[in-house]
ROMITOR-771530 format. One line per field, with one value per residue: residue in three letters; x, y, z of N, C-alpha, C in turn. Coordinates in steps of 0.02 Angstrom, whole numbers, plus 32768, in hexadecimal, padded with zeros to 4 digits. Layout:
N
aa <- c(ALA:...)
n_east <- c(X:...)
n_north <- c(Y:...)
n_up <- c(Z:...)
ca_east <- c(X:...)
ca_north <- c(Y:...)
ca_up <- c(Z:...)
c_east <- c(X:...)
c_north <- c(Y:...)
c_up <- c(Z:...)
# end
This chain:
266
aa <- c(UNK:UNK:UNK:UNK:UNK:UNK:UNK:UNK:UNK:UNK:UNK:UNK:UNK:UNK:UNK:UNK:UNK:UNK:UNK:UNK:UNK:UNK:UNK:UNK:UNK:UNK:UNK:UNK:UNK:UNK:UNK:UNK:UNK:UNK:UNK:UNK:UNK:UNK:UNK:UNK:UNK:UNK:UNK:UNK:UNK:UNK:UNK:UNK:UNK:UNK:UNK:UNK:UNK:UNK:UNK:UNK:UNK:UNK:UNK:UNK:UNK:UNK:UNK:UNK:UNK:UNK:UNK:UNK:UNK:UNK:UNK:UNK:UNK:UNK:UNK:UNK:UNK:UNK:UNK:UNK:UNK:UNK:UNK:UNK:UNK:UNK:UNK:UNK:UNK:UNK:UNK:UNK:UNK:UNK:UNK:UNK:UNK:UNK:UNK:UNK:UNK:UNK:UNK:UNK:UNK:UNK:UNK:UNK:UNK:UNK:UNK:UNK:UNK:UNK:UNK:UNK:UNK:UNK:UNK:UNK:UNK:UNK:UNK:UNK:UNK:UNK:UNK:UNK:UNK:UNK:UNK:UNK:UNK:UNK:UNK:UNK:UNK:UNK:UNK:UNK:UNK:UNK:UNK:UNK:UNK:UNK:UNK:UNK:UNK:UNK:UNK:UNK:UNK:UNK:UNK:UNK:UNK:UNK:UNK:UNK:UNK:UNK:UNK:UNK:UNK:UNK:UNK:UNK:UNK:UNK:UNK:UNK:UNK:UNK:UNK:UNK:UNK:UNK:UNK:UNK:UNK:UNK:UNK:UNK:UNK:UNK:UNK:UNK:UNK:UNK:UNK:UNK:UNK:UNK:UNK:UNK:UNK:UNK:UNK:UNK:UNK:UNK:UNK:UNK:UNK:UNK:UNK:UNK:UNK:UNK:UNK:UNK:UNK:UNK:UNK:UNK:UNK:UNK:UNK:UNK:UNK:UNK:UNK:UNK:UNK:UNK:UNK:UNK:UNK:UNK:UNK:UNK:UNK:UNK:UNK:UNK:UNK:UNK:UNK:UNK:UNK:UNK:UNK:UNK:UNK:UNK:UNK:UNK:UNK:UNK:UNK:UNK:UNK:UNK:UNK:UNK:UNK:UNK:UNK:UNK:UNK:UNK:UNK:UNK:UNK:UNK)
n_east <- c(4E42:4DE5:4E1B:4E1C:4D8F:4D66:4DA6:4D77:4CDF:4D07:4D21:4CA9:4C6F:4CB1:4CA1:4C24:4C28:4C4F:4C3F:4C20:4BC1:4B5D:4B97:4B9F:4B2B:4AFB:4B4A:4B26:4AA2:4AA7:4AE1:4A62:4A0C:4A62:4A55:49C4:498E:49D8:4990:4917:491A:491A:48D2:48A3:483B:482A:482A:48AC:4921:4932:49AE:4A01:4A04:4A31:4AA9:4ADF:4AD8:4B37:4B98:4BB3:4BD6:4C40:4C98:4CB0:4C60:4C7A:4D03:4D28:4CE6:4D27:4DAD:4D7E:4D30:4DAB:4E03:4DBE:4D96:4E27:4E4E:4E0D:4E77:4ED6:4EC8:4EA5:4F36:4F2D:4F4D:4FE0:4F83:4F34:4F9A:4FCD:4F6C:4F3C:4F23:4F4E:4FC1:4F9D:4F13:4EBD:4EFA:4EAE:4E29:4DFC:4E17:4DD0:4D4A:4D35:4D45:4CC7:4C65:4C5F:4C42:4BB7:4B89:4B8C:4B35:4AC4:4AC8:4A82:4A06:49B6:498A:491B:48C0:48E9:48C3:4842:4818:4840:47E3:4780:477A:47BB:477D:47BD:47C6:47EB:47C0:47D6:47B0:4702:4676:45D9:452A:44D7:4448:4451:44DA:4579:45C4:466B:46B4:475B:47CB:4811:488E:4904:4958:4985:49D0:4A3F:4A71:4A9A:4B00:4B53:4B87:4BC8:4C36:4C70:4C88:4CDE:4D51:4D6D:4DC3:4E42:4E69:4E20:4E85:4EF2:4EC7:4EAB:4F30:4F83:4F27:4F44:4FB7:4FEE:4FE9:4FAE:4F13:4F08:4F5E:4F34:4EB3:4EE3:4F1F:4EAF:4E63:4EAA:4ED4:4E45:4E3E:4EAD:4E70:4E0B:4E3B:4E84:4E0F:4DD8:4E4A:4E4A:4E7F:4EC9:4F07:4F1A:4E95:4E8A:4EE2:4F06:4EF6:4E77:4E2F:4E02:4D6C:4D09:4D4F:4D1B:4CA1:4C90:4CA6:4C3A:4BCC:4BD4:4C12:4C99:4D4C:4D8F:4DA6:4DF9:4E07:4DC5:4DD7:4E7A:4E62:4E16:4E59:4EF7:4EB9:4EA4:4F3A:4F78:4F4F:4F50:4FE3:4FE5:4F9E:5012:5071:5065:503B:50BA:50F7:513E:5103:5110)
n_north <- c(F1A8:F167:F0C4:F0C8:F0CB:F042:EFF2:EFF7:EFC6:EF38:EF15:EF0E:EEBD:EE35:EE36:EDF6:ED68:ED4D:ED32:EDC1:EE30:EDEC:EDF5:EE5C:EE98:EE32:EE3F:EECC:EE9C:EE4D:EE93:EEC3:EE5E:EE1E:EE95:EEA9:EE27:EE3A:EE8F:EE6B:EE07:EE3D:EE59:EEE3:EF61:EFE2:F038:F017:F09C:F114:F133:F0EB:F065:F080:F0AC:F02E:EFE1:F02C:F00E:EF85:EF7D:EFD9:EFA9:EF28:EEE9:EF33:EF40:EEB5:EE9A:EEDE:EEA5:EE12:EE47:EE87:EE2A:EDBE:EE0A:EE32:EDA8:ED6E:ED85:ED43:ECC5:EC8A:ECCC:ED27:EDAF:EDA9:EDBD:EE2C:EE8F:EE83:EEBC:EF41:EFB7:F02F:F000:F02F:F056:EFD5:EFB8:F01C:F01E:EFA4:EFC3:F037:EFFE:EF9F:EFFC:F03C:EFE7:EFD1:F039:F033:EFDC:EFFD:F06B:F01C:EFDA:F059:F066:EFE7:F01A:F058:EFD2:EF98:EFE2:EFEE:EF60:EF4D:EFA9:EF5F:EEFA:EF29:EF9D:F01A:F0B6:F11C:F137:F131:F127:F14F:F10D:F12A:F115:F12E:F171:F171:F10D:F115:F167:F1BA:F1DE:F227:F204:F248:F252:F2A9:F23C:F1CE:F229:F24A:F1D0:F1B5:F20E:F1D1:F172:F17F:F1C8:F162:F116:F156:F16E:F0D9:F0DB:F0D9:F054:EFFF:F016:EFCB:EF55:EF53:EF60:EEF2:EE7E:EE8A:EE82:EE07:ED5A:ED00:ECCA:ECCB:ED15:EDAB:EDA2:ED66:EDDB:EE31:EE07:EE0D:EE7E:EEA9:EE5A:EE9D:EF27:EF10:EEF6:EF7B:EFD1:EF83:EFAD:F037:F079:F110:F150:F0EC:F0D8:F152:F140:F0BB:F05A:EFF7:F03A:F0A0:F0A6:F090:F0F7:F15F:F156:F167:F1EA:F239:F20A:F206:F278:F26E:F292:F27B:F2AC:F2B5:F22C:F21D:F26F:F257:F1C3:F1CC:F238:F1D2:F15B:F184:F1B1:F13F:F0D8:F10B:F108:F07F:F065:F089:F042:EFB5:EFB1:EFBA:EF4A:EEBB:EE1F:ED7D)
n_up <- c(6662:6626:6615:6690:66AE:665D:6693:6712:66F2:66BF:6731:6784:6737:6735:67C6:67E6:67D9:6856:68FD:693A:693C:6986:69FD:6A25:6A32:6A97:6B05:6B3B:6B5A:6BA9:6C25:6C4D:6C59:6CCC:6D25:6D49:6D6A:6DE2:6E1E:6E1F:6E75:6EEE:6F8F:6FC3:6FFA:6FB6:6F24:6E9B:6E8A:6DF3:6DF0:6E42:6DEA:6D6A:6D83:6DDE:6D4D:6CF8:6D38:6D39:6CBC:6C92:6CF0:6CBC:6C60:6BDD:6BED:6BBC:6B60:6ADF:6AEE:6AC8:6A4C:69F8:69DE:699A:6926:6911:68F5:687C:6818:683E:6863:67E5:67BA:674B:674D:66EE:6675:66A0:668B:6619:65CC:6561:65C7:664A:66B2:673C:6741:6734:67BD:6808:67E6:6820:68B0:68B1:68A2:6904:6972:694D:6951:69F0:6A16:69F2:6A41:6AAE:6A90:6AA1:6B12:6B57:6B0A:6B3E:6BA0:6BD5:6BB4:6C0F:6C8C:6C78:6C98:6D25:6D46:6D3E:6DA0:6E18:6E33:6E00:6DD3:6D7A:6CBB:6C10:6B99:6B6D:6B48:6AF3:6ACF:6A50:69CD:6930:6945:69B7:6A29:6A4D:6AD5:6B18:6BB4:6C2D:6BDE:6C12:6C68:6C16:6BC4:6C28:6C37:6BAE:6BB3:6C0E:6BDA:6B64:6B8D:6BD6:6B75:6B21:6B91:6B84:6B0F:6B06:6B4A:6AF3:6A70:6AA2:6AB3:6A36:69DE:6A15:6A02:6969:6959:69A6:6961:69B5:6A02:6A80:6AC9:6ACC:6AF8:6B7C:6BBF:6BBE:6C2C:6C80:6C86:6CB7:6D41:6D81:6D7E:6DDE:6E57:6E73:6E79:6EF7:6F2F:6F3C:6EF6:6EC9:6E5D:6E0E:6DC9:6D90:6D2F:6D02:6C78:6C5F:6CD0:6CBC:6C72:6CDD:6D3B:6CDF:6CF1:6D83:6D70:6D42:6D6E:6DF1:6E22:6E43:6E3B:6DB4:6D43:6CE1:6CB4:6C37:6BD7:6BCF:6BBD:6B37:6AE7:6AF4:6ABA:6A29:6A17:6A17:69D2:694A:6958:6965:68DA:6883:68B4:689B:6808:67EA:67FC:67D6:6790:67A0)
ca_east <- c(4E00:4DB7:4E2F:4DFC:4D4C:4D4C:4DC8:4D47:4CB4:4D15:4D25:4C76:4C53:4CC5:4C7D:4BD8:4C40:4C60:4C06:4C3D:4B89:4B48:4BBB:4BB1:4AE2:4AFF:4B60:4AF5:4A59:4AB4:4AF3:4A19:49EE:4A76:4A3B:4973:4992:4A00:4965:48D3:4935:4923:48A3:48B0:480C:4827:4839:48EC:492F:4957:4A03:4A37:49F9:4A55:4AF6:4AF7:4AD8:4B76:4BD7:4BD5:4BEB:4C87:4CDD:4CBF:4C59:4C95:4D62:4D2D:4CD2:4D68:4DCE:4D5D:4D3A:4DDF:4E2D:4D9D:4D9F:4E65:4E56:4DF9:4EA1:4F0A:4EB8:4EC9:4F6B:4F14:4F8E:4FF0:4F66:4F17:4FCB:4FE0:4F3F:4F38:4F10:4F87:4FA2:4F8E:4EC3:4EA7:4EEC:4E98:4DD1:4DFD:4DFF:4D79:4D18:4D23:4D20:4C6D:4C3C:4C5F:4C15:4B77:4B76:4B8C:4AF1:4AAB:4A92:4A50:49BA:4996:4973:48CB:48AB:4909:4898:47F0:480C:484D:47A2:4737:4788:47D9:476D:4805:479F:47E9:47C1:47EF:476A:46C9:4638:4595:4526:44A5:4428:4466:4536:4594:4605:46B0:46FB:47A0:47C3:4852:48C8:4951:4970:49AB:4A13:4A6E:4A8B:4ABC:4B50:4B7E:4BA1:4BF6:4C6A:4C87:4CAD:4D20:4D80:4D92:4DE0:4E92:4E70:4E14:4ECE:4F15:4EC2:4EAF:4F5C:4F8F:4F15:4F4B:5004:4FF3:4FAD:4F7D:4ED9:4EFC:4F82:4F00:4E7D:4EFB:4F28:4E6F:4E44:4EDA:4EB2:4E06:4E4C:4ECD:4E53:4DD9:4E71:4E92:4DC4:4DD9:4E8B:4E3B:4ED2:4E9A:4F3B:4F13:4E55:4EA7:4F1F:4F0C:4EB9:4E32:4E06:4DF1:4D2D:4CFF:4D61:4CF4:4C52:4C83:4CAD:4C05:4B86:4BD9:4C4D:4CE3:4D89:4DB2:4D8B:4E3C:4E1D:4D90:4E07:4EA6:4E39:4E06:4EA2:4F13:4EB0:4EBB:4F69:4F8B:4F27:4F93:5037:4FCE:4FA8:505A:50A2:5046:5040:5104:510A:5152:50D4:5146)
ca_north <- c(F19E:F142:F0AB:F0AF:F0A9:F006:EFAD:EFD0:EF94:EEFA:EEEB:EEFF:EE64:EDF6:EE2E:EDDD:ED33:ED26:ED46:EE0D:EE46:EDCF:EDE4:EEB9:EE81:EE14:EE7B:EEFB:EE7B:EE20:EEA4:EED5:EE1C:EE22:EEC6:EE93:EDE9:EE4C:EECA:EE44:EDD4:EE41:EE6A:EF13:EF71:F01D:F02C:F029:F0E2:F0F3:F137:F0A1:F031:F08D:F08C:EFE2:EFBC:F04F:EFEE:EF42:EF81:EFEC:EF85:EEDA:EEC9:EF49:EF14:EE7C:EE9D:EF08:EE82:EDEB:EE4D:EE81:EDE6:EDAD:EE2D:EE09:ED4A:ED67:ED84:ED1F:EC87:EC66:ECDE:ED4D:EDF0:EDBB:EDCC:EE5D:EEAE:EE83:EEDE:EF92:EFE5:F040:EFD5:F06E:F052:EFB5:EFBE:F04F:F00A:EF73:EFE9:F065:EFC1:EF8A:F045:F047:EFA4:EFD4:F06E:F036:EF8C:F033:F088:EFF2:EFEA:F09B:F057:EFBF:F026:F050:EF99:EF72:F002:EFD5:EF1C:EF61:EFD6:EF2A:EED5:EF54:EFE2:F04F:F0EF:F147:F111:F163:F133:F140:F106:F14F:F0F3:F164:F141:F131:F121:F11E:F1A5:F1A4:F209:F21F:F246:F24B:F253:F2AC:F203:F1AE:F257:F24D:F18E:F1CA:F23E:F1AF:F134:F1A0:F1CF:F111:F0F9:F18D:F155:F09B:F0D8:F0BC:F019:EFE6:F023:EFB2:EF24:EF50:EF3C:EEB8:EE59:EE97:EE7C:EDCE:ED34:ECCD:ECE2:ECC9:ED63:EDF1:ED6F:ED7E:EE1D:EE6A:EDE7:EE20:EECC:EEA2:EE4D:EEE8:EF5E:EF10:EEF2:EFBD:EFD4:EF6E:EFD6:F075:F0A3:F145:F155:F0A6:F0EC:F18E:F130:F073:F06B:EFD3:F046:F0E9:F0B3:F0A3:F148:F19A:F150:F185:F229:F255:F1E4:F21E:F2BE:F25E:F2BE:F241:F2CA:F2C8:F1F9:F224:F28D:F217:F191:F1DA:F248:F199:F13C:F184:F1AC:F0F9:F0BF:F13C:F0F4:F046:F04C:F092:EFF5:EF68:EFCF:EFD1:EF09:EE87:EDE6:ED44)
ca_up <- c(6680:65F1:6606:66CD:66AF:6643:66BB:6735:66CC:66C0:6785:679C:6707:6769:6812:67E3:67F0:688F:6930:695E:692F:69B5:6A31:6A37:6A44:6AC8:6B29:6B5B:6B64:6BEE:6C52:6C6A:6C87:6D0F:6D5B:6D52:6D92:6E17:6E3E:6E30:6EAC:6F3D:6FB1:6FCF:6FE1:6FB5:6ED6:6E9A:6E7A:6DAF:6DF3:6E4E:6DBD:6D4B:6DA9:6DBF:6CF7:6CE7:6D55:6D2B:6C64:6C8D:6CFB:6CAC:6C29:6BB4:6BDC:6BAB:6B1C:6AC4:6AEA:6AA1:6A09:69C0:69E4:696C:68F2:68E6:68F4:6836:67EE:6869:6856:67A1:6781:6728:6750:66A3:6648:6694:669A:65B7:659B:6554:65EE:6660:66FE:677A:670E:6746:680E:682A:67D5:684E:68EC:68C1:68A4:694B:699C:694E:6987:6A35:6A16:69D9:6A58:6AD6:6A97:6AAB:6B61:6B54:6ACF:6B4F:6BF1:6BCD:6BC0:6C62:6CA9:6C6C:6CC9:6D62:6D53:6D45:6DD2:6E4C:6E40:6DE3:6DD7:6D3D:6C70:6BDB:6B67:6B8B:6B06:6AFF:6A91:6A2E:69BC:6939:694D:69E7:6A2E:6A8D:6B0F:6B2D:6BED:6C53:6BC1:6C2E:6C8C:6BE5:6BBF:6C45:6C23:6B83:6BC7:6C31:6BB3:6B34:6BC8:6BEC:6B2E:6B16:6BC3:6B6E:6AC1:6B31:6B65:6A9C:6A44:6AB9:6AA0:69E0:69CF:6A2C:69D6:6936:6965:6994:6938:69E0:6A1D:6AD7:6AF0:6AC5:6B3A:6BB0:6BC0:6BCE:6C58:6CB7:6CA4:6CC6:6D85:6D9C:6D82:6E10:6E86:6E7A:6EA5:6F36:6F7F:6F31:6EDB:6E94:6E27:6DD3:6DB0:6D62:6CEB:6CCE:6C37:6C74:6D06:6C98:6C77:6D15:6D4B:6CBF:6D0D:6DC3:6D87:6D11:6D8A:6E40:6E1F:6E47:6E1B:6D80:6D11:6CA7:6C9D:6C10:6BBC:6BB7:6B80:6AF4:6AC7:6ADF:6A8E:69FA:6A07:6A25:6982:691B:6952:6958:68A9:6863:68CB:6883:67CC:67CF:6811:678E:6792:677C)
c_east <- c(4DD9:4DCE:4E0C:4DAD:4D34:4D6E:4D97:4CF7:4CB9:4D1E:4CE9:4C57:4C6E:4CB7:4C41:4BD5:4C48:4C32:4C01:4BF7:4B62:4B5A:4B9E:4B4B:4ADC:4B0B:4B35:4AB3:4A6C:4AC1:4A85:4A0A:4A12:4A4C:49F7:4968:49A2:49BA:491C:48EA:491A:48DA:487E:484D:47FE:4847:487B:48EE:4943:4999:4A19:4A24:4A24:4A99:4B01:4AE4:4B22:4BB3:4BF5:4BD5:4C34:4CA8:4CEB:4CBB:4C6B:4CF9:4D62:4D27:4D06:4D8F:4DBF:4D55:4D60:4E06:4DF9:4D99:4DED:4E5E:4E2C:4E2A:4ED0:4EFB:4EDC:4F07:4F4E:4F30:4FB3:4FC4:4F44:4F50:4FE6:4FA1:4F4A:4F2B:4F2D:4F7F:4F83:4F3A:4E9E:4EAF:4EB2:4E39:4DD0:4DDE:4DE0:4D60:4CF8:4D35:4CBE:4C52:4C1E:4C4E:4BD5:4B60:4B6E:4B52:4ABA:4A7A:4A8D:49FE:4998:4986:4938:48AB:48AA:48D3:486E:47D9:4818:480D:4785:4736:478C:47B6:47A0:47BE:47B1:47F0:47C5:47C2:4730:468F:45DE:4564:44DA:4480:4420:44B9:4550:45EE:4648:46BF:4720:47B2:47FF:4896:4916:4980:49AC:49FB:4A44:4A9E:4AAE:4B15:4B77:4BAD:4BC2:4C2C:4C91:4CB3:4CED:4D58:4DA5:4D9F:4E31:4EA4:4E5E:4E5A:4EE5:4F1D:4EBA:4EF4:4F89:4F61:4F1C:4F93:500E:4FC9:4F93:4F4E:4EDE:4F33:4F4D:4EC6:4E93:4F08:4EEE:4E60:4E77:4EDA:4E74:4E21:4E86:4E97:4E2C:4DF0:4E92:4E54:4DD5:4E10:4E74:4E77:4EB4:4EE2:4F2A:4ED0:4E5E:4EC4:4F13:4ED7:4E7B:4DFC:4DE0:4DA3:4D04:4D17:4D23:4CA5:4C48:4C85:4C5F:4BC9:4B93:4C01:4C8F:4D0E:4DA2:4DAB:4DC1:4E30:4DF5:4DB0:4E52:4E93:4E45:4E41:4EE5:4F00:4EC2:4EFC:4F85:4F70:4F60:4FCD:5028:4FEA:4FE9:5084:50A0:5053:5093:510E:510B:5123:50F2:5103)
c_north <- c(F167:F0F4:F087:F098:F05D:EFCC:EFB2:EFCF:EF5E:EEE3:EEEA:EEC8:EE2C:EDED:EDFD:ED97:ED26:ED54:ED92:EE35:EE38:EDE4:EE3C:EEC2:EE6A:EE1B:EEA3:EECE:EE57:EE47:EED1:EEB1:EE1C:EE53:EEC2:EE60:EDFD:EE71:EE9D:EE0E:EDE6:EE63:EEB1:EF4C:EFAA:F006:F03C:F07D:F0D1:F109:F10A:F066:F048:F096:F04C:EFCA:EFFA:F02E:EFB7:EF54:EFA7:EFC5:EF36:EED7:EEF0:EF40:EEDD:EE6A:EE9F:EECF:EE49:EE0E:EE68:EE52:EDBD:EDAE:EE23:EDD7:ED3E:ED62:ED61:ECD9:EC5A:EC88:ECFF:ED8E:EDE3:EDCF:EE0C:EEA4:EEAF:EEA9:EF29:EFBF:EFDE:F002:EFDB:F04E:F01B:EF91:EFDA:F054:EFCC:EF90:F00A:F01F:EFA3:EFBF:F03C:F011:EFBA:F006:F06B:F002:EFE7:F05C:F056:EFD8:F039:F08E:F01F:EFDC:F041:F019:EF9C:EFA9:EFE9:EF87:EF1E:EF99:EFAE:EF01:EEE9:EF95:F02E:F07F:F11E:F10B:F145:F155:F11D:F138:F117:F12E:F123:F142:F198:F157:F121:F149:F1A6:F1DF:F1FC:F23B:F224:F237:F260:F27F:F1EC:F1D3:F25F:F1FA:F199:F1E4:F1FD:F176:F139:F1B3:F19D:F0FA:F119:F16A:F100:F093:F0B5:F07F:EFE4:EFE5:EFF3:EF65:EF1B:EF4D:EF10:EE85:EE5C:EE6F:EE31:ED97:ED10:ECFC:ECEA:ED07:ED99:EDD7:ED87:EDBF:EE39:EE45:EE00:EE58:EEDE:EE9A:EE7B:EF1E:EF47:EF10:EF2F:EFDC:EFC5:EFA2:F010:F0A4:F0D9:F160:F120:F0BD:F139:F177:F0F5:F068:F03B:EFF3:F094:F0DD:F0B9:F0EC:F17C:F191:F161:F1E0:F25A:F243:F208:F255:F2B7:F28C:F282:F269:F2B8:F276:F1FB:F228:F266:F1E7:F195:F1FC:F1EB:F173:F136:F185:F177:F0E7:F0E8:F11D:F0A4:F028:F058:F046:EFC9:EF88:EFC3:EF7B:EECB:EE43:EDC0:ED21)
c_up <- c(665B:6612:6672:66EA:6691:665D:66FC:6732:66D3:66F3:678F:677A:6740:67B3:6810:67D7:6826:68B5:6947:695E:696D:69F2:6A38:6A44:6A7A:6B0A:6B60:6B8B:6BB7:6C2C:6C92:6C79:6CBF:6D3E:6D6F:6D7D:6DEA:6E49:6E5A:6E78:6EF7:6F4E:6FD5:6FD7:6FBA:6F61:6ED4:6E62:6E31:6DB4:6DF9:6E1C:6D90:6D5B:6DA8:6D7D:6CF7:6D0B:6D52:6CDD:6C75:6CBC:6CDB:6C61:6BE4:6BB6:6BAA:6B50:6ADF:6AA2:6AB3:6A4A:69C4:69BD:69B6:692E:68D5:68C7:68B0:6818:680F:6852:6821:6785:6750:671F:66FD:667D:6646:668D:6638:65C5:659E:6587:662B:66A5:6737:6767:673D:6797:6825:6817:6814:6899:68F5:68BF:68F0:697C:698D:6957:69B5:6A41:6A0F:6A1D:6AAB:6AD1:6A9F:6AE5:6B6E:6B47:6B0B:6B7E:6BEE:6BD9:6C10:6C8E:6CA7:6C87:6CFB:6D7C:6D5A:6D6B:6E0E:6E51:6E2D:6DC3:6D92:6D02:6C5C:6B93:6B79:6B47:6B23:6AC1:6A85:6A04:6988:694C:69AC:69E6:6A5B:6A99:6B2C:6B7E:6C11:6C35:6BEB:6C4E:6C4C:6BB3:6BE1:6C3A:6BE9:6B8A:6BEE:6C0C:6B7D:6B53:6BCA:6BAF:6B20:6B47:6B95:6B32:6AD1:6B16:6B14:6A80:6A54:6AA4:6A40:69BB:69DF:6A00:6990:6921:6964:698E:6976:69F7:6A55:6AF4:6AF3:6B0C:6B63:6BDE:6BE1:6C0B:6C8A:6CCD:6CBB:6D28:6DB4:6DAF:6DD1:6E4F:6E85:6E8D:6ED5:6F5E:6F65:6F2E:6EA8:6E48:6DDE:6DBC:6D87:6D09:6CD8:6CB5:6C52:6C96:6CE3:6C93:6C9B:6D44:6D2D:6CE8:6D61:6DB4:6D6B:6D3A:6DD2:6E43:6E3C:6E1D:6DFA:6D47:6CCF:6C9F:6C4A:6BD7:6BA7:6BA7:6B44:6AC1:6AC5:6AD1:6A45:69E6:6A05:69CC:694F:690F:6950:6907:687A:686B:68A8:682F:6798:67DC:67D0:67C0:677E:6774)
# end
């Protein structure tokens, strides 16, 4: 344990080199400018429901922009030790190898965990401008200003709880599809196979939406987050994709990091 905590210490020093901080920020931020842009656009008179606003931000994050993400930032987080050949060196130091796979891939689990609570923390925003434009009828903090101090109330928490459940769902479902790309990008040194890969499973997955292949939304790992968000938002029968997610994910990572652990570095 000891030896796993200070190899990933040392992934979060060298994270703070490159952009992965940004990008798991960015993320989220873009998928609310899309959906705002999307809501202020139209003409509609009647206020948008916070279901269907929140569906569409759950839908363009599990089918796109979280594949994508995954993809982009272990092909990052590798491409630290790919670049310069750095595997000999982190493969001579004192600490087991299993140590330093396995700080790599929690590293970028809790990214995409955090870049995931992420658009949770911004939908208040995205509310409170869709309240000053569109007439969106529910807020969640309300200020009261007194004299002296001003006071807050919290109101219609359950909205953001259920957003909550939805997006821990979404995450669990895309542990699968993370392993996948966490060792492929681990596995090999070009940058554009792992690229590849997620963009392809990105244009599979949307080409099994369209023929509503409910087999391919059960099992292929891209489509698993979206499964989890039809089955938690609309009571779709995807219940077991939630569940194999998250169970093959990890089992994947397991036999991930043994792979790469046991792999001679010429």
């Amino acid at each position: 344990m000891k030896h796993y905590l200070h190899a990933f210490y040392a992934e979060v020093l060298k994270m703070r080199r490159t952009m992965a901080f940004w990008i798991i920020l960015i993320a989220p931020l873009l998928v609310h400018a899309l959906i705002l842009a999307s809501f202020l656009a139209r003409d509609a008179t009647a206020p948008p429901d916070w279901q269907t606003i929140s569906q569409n931000i759950f839908m363009l994050w599990a089918t796109f922009t979280l594949p994508l993400l995954i993809t982009l930032l272990m092909a990052m987080l590798a491409g630290m030790e790919h670049s310069q050949n750095q595997w000999k060196h982190l493969y001579a130091l004192p600490i087991p190898r299993g140590a330093i796979i396995a700080a790599k891939w929690s590293l970028g689990a809790t990214l995409i965990g955090l870049s995931s609570l992420l658009v949770i923390l911004i939908m208040p925003a995205t509310f409170f401008i869709l309240r000053q434009f569109k007439g969106f009828q529910y807020q969640f903090i309300v200020l009261q200003f007194l004299n002296p101090g001003i006071n807050f109330q919290f109101q219609n928490l359950s909205i953001l709880a259920e957003c909550l459940k939805i997006s821990a769902g979404i995450y669990a479902a895309s542990l699968l599809l993370f392993s996948i790309q966490a060792w492929v990008s681990l596995r090999w040194q070009s940058f554009i196979i792992p690229n590849l890969l997620g963009v392809l499973g990105v244009i599979f997955n949307l080409g099994m939406m369209i023929s509503v292949l409910e087999a391919g939304l059960k099992y292929f790992p891209w489509s698993l987050p979206m499964a989890a968000f039809l089955t938690l938002s609309e009571g779709e029968a995807y219940q077991s994709s939630i569940l194999f997610g998250a169970c093959g994910g990890l089992i994947l990572a397991l036999l991930g990091i043994f792979n790469q652990a046991r792999r001679e570095v010429l």
